[in-house]
N, CA, C and O atoms as a Tripos MOL2 file, in Angstrom:
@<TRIPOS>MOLECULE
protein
  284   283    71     0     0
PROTEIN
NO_CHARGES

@<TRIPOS>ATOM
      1 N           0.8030   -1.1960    0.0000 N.3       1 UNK1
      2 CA          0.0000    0.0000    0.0000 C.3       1 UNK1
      3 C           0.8500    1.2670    0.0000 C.2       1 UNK1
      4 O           0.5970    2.2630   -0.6770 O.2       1 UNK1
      5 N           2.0330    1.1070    0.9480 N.am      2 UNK2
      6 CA          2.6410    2.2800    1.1790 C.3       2 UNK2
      7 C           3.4710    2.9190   -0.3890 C.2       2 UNK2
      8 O           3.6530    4.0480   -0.8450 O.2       2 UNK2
      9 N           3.7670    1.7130   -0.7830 N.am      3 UNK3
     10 CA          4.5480    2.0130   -1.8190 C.3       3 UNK3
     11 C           3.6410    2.3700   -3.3620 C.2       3 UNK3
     12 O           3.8670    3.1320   -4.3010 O.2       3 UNK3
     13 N           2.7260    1.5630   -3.1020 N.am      4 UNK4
     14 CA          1.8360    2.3050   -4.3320 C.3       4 UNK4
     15 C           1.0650    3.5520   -4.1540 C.2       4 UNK4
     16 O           0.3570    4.0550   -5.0260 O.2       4 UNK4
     17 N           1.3110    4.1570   -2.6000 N.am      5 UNK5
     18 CA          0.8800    5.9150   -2.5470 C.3       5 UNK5
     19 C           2.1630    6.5660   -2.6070 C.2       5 UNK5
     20 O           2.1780    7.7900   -2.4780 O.2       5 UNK5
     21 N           3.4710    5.8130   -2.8190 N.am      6 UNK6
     22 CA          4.2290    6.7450   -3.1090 C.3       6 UNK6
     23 C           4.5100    6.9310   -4.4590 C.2       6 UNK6
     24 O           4.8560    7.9630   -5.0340 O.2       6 UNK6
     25 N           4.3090    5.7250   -4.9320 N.am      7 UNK7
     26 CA          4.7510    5.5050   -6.8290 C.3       7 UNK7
     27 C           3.4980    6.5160   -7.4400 C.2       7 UNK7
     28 O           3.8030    7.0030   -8.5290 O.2       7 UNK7
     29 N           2.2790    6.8750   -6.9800 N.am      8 UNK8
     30 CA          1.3820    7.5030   -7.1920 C.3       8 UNK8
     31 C           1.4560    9.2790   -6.9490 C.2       8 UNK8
     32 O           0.8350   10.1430   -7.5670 O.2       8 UNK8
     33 N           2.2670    9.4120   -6.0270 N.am      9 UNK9
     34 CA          2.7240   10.6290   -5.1990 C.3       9 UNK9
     35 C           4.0000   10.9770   -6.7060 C.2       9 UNK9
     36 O           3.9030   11.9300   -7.4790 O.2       9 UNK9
     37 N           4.5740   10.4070   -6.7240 N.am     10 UNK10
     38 CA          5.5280   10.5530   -7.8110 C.3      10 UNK10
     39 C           5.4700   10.7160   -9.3430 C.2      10 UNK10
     40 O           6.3490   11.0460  -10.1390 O.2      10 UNK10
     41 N           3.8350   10.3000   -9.5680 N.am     11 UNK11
     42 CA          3.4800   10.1070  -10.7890 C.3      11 UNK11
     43 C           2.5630   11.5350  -10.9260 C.2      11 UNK11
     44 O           2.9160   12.3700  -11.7590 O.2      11 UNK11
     45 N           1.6480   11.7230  -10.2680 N.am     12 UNK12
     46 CA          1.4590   13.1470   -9.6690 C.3      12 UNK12
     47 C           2.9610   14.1460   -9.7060 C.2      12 UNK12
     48 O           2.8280   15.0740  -10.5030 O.2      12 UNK12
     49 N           3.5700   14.1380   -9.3960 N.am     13 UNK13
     50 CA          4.4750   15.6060   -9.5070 C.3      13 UNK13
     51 C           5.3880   15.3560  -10.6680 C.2      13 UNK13
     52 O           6.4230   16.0170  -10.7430 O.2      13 UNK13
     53 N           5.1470   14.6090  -11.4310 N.am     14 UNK14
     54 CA          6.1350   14.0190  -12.7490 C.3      14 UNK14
     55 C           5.1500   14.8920  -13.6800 C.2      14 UNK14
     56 O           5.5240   15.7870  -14.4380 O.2      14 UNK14
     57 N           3.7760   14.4490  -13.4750 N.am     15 UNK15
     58 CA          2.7960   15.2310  -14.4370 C.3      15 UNK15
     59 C           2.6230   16.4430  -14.3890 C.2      15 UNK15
     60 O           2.3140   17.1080  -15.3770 O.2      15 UNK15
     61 N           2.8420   17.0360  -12.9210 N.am     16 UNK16
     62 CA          2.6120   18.6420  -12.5160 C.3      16 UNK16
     63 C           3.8440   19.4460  -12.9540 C.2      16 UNK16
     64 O           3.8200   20.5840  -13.4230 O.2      16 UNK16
     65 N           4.9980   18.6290  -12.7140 N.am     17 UNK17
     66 CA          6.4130   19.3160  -13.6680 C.3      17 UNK17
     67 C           6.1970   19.4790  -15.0510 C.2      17 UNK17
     68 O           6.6040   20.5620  -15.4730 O.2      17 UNK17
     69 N           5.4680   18.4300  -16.2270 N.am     18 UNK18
     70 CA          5.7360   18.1060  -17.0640 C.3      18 UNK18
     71 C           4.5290   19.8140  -17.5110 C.2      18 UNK18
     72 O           4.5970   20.7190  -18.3430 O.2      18 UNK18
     73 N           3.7390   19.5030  -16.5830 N.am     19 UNK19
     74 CA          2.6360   20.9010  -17.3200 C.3      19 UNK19
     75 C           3.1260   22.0190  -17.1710 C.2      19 UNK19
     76 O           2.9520   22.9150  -17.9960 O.2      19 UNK19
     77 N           4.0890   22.2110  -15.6810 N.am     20 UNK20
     78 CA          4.2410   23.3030  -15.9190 C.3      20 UNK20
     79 C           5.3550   23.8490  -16.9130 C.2      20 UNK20
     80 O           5.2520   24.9600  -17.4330 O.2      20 UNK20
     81 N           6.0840   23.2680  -17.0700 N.am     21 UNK21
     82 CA          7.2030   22.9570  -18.1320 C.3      21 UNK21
     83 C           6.2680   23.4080  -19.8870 C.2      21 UNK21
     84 O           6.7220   24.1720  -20.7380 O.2      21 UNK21
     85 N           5.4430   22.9380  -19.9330 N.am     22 UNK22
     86 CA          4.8680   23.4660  -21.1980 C.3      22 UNK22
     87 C           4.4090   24.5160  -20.9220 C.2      22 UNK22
     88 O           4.4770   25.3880  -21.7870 O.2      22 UNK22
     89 N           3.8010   24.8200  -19.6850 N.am     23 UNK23
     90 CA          2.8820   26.6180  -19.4940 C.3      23 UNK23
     91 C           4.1810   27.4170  -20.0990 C.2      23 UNK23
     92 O           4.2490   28.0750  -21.1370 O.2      23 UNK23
     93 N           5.3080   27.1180  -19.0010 N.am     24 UNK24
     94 CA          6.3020   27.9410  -19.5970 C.3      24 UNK24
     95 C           7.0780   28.1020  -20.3940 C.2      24 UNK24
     96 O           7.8390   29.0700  -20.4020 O.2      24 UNK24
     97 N           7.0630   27.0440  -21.3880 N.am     25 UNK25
     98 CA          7.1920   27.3160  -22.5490 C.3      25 UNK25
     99 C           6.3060   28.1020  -23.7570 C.2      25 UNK25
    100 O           6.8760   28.7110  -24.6630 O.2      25 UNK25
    101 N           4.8700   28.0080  -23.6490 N.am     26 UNK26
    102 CA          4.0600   28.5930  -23.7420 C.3      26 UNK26
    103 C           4.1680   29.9790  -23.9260 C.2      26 UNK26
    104 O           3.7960   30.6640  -24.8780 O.2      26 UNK26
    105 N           4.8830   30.3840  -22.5970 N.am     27 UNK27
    106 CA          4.4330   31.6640  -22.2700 C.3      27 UNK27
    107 C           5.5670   32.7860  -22.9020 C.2      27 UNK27
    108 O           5.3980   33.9450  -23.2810 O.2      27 UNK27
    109 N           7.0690   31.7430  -22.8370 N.am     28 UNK28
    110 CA          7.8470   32.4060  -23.6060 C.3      28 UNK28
    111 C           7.9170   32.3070  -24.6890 C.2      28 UNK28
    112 O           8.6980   32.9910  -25.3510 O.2      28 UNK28
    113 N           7.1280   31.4300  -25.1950 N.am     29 UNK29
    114 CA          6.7890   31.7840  -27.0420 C.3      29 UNK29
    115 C           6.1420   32.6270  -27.2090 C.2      29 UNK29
    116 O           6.3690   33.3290  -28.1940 O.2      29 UNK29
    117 N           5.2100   32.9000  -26.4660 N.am     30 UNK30
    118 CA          4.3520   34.1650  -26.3730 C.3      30 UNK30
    119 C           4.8310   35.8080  -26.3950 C.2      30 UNK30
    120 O           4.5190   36.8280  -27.0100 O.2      30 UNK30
    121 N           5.7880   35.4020  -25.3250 N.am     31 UNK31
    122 CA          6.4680   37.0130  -25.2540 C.3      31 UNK31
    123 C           7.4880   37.2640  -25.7300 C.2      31 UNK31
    124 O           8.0230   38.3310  -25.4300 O.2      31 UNK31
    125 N           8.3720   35.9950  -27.0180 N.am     32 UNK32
    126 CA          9.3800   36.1830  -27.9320 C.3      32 UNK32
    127 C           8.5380   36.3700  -29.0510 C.2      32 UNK32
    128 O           9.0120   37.1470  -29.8800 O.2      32 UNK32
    129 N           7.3280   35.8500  -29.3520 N.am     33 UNK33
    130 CA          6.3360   36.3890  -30.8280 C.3      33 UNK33
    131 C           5.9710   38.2450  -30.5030 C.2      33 UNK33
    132 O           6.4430   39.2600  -31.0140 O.2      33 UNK33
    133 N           5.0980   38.0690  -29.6030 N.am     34 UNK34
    134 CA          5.6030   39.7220  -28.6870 C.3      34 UNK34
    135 C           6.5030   40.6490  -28.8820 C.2      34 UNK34
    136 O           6.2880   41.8560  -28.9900 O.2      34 UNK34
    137 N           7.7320   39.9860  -28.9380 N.am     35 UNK35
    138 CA          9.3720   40.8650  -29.2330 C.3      35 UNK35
    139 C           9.3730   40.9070  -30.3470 C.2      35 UNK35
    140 O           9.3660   42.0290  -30.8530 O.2      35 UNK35
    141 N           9.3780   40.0750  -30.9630 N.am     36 UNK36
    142 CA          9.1660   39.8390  -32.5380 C.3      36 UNK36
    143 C           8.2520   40.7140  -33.3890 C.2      36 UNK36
    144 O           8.4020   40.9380  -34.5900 O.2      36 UNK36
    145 N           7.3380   41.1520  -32.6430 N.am     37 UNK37
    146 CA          5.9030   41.7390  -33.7090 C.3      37 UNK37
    147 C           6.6870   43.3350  -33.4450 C.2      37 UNK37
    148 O           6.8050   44.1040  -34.3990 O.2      37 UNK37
    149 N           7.1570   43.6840  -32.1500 N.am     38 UNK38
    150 CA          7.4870   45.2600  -31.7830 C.3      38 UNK38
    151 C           8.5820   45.4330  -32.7990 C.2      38 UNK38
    152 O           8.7230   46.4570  -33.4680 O.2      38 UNK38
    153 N           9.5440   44.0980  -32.8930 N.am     39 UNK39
    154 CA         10.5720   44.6940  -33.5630 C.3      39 UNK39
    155 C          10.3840   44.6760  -35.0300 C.2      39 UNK39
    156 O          11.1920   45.2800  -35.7350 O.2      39 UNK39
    157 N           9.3730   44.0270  -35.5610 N.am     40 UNK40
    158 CA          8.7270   44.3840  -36.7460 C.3      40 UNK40
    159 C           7.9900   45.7000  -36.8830 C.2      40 UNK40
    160 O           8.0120   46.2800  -37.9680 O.2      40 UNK40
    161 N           7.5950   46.0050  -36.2560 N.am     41 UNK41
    162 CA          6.6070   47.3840  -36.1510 C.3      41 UNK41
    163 C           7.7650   48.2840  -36.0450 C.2      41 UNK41
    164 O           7.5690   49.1970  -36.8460 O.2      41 UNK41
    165 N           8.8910   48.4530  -35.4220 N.am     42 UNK42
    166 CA          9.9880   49.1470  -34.8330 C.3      42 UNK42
    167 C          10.5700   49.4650  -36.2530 C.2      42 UNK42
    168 O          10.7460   50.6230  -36.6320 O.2      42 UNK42
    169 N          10.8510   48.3830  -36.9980 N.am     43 UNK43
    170 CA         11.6570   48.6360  -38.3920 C.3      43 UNK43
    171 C          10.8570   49.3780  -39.0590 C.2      43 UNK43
    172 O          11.3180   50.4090  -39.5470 O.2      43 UNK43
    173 N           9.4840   49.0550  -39.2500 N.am     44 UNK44
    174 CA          8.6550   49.5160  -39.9780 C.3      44 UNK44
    175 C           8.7010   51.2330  -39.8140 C.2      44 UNK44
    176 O           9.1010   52.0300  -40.6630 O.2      44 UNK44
    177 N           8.1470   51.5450  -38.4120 N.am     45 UNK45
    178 CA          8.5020   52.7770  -38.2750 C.3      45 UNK45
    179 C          10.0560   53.7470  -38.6280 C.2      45 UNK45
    180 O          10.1880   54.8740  -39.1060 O.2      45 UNK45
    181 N          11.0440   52.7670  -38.1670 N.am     46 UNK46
    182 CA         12.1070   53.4760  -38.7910 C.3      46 UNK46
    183 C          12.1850   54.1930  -40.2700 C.2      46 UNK46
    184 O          12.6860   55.2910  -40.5160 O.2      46 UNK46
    185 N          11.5520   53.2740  -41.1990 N.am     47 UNK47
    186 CA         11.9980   53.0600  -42.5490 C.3      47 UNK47
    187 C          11.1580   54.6730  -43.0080 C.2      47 UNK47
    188 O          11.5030   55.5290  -43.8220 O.2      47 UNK47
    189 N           9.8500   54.5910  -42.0120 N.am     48 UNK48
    190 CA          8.8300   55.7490  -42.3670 C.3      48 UNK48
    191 C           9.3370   56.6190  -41.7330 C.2      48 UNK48
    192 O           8.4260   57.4430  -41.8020 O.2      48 UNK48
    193 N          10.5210   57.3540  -40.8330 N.am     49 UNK49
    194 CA         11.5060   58.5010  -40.5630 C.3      49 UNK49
    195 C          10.9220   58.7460  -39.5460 C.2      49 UNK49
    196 O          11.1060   59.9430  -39.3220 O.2      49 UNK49
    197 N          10.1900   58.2210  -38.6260 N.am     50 UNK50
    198 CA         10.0560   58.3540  -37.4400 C.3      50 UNK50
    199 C          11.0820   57.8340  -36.3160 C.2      50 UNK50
    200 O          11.3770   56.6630  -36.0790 O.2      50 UNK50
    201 N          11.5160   58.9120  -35.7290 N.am     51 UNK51
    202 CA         12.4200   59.2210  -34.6310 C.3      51 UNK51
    203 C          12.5330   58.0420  -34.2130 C.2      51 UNK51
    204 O          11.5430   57.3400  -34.4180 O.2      51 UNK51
    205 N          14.0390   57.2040  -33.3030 N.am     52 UNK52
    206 CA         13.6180   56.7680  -32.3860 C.3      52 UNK52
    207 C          13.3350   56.7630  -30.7930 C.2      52 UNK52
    208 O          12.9050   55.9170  -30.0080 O.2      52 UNK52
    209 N          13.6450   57.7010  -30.7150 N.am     53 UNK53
    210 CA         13.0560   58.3110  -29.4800 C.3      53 UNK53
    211 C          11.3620   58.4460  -29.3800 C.2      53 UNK53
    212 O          10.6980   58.5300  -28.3470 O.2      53 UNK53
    213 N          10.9800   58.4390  -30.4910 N.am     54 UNK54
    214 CA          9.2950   58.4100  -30.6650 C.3      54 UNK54
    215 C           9.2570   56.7090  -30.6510 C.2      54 UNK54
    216 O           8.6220   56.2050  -29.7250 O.2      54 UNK54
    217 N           9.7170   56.0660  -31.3490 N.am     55 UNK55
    218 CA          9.6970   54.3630  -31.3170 C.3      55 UNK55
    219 C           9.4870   53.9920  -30.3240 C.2      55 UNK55
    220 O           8.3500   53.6760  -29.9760 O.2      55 UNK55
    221 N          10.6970   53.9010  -29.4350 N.am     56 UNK56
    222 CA         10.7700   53.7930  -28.0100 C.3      56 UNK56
    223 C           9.4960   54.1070  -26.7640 C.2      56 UNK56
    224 O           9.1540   53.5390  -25.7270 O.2      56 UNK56
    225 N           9.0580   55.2880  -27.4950 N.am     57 UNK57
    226 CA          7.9820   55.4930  -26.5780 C.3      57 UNK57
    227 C           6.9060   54.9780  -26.6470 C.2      57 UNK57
    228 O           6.1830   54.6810  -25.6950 O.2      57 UNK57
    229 N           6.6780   54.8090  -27.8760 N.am     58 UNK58
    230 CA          5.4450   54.0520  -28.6450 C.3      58 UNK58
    231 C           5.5570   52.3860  -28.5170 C.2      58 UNK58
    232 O           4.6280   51.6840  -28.1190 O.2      58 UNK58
    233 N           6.7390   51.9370  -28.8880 N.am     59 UNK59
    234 CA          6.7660   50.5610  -28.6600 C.3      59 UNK59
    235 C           6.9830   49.6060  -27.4460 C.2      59 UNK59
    236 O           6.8340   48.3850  -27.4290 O.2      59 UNK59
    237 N           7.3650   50.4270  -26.4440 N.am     60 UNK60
    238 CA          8.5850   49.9590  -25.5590 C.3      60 UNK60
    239 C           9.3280   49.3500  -25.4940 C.2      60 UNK60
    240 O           9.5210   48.7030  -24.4650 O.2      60 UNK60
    241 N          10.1010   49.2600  -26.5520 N.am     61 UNK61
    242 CA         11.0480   48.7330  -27.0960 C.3      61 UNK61
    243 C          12.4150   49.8500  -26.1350 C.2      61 UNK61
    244 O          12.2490   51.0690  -26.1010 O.2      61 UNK61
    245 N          13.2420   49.4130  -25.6760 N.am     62 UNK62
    246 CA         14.6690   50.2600  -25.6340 C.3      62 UNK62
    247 C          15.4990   50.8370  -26.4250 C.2      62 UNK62
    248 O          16.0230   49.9900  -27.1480 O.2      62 UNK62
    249 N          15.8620   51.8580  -26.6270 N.am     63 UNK63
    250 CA         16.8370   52.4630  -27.2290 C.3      63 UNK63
    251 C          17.6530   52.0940  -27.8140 C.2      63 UNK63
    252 O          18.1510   52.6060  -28.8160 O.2      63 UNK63
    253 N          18.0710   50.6520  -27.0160 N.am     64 UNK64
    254 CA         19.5150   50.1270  -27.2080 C.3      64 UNK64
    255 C          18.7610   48.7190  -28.4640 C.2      64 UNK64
    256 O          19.4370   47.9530  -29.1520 O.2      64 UNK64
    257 N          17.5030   48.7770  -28.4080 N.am     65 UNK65
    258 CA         16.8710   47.9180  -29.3010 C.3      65 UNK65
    259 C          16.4180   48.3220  -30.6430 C.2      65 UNK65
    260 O          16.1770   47.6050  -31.6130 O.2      65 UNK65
    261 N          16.3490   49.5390  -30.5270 N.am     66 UNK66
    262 CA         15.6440   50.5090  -31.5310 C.3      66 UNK66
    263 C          17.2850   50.5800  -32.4420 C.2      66 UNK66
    264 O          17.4130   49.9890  -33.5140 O.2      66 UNK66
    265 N          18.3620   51.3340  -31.8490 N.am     67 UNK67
    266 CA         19.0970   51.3920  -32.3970 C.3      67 UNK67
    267 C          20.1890   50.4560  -32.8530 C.2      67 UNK67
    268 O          21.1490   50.9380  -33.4540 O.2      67 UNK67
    269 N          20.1090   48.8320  -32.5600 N.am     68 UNK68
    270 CA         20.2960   48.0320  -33.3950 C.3      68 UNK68
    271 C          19.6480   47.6350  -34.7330 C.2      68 UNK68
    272 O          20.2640   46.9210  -35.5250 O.2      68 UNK68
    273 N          17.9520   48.2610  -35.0860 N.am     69 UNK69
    274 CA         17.4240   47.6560  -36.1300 C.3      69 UNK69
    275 C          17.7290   48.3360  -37.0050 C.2      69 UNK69
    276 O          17.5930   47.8170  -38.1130 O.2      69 UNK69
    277 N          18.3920   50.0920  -36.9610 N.am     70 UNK70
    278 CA         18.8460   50.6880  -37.9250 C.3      70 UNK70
    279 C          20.6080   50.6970  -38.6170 C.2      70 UNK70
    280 O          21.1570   51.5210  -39.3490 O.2      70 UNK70
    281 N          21.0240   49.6520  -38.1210 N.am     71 UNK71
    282 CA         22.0850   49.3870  -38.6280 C.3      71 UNK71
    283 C          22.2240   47.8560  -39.1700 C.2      71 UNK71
    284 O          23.2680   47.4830  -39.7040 O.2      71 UNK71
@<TRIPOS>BOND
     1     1     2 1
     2     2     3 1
     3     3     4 2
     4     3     5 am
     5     5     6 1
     6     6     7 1
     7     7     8 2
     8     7     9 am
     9     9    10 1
    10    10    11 1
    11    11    12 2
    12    11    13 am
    13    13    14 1
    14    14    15 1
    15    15    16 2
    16    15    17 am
    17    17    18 1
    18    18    19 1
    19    19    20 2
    20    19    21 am
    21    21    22 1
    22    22    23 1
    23    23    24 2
    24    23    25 am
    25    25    26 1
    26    26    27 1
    27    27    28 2
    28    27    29 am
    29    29    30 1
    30    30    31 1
    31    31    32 2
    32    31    33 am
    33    33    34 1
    34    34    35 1
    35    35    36 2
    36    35    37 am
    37    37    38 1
    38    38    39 1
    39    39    40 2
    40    39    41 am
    41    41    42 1
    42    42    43 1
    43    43    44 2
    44    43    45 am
    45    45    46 1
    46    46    47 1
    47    47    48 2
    48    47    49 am
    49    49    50 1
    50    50    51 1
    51    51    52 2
    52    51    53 am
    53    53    54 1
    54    54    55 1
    55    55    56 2
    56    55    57 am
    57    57    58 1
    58    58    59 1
    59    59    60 2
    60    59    61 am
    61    61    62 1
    62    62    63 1
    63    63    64 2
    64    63    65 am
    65    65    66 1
    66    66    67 1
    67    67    68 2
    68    67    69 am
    69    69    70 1
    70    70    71 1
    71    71    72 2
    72    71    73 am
    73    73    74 1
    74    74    75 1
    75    75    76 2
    76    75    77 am
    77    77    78 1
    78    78    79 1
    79    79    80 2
    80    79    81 am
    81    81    82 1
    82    82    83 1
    83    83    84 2
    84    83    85 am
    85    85    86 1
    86    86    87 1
    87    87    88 2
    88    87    89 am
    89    89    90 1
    90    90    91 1
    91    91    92 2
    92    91    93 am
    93    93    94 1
    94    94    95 1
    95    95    96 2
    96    95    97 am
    97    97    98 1
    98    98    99 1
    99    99   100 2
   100    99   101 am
   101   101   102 1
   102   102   103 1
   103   103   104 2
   104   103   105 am
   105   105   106 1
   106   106   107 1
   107   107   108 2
   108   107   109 am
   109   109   110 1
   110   110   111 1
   111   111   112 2
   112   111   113 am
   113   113   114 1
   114   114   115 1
   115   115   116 2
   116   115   117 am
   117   117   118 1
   118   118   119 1
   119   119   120 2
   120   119   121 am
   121   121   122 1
   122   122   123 1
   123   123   124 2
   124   123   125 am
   125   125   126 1
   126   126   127 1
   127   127   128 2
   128   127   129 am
   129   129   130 1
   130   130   131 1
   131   131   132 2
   132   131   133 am
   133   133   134 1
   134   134   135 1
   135   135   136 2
   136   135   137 am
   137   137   138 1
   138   138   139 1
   139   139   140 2
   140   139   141 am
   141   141   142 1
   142   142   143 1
   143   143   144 2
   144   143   145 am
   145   145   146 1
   146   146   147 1
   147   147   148 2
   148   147   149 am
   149   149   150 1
   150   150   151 1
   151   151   152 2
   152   151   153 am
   153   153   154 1
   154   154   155 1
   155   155   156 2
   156   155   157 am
   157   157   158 1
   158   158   159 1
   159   159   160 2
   160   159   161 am
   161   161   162 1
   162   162   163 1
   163   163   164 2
   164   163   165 am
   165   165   166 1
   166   166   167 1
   167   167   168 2
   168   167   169 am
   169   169   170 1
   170   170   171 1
   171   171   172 2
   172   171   173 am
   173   173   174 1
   174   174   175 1
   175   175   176 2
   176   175   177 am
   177   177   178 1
   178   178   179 1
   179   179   180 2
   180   179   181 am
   181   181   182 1
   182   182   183 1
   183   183   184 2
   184   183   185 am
   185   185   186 1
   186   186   187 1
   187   187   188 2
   188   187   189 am
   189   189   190 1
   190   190   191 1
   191   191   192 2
   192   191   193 am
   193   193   194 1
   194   194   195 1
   195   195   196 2
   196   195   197 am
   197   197   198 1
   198   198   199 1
   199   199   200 2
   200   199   201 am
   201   201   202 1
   202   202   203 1
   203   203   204 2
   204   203   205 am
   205   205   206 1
   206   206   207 1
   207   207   208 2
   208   207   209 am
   209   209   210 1
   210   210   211 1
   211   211   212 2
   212   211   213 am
   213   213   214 1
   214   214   215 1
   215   215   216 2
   216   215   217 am
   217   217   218 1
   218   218   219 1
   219   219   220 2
   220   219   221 am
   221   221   222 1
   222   222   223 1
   223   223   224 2
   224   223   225 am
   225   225   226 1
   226   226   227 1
   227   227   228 2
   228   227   229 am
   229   229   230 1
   230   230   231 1
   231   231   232 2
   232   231   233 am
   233   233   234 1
   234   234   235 1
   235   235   236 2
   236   235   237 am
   237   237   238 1
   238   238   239 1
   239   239   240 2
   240   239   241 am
   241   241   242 1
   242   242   243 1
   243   243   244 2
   244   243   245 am
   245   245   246 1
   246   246   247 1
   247   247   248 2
   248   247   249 am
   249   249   250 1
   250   250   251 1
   251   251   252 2
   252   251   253 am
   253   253   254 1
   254   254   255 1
   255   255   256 2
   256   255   257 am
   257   257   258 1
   258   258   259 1
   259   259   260 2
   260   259   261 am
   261   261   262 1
   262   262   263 1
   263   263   264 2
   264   263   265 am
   265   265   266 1
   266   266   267 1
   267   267   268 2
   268   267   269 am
   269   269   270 1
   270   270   271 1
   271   271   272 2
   272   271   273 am
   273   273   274 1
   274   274   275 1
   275   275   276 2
   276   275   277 am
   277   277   278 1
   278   278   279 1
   279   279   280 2
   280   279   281 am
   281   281   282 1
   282   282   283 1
   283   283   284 2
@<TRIPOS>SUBSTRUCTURE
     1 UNK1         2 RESIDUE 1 A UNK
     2 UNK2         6 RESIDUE 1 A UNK
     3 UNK3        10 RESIDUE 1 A UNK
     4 UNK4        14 RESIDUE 1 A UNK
     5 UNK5        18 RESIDUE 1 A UNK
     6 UNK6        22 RESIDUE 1 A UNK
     7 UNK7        26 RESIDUE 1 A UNK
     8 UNK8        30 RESIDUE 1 A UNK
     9 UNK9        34 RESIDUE 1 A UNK
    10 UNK10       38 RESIDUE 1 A UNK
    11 UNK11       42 RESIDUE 1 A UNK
    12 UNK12       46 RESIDUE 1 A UNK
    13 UNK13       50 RESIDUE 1 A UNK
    14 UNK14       54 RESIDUE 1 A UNK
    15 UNK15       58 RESIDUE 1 A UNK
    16 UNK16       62 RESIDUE 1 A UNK
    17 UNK17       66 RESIDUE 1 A UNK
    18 UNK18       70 RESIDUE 1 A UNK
    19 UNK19       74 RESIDUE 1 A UNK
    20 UNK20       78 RESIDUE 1 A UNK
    21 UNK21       82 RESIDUE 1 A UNK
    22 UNK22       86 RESIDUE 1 A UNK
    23 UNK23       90 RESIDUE 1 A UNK
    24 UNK24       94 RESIDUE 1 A UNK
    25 UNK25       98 RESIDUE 1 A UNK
    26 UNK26      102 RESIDUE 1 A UNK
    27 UNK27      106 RESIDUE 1 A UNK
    28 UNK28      110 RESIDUE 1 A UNK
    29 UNK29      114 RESIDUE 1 A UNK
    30 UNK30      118 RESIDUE 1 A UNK
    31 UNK31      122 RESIDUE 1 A UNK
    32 UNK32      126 RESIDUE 1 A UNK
    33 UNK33      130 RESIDUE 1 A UNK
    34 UNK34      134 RESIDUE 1 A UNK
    35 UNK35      138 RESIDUE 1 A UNK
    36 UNK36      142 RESIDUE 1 A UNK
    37 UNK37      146 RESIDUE 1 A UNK
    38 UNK38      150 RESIDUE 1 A UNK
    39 UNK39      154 RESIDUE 1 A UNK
    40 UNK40      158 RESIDUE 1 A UNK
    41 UNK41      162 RESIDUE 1 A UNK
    42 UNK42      166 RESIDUE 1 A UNK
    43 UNK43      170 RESIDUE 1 A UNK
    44 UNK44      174 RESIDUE 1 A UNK
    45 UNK45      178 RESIDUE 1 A UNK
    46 UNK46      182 RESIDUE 1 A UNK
    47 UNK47      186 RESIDUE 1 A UNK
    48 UNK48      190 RESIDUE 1 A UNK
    49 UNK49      194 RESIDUE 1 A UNK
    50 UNK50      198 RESIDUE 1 A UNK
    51 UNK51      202 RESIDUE 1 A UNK
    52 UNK52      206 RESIDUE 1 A UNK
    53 UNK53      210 RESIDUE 1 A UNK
    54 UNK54      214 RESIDUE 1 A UNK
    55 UNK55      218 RESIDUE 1 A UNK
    56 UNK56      222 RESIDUE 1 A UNK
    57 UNK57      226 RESIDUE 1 A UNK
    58 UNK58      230 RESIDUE 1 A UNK
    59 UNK59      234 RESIDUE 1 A UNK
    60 UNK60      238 RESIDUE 1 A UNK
    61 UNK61      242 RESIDUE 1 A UNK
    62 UNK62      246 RESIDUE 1 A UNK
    63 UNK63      250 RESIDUE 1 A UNK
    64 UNK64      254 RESIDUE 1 A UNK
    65 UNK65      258 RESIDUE 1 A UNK
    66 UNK66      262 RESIDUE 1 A UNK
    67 UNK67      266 RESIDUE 1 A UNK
    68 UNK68      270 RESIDUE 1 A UNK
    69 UNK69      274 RESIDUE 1 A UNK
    70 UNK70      278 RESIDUE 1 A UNK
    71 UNK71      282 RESIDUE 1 A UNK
């Protein structure tokens, strides 16, 4: 008995790792597609001669992000 509430106890937190392991993967695909769409929008705006100091404010993107897409 004892041992099949522990093999059970174990099979339980094997599954609760395994989900959360995908949430968070999930979530950082989420907020690298996220990075991805600003820094598309970011170029975009560059190309149309908008500042990046206006980018930045608009996207929240960083400075130091803004001014890598123009080189």
């Amino acid at each position: 008995m004892l041992a099949e509430a522990i093999k059970l106890h174990e099979e339980k937190l094997i599954a609760e790792a395994m989900l959360q392991g995908k949430l968070q993967g999930l979530e950082e695909g989420e907020l690298k597609g996220k990075l991805e769409g600003k820094l598309e929008i970011a170029k975009n705006m560059l190309r149309a001669g908008i500042s990046a100091s206006q980018i930045v404010e608009l996207t929240g993107l960083s400075l130091d992000e803004v001014s890598k897409l123009s080189h």
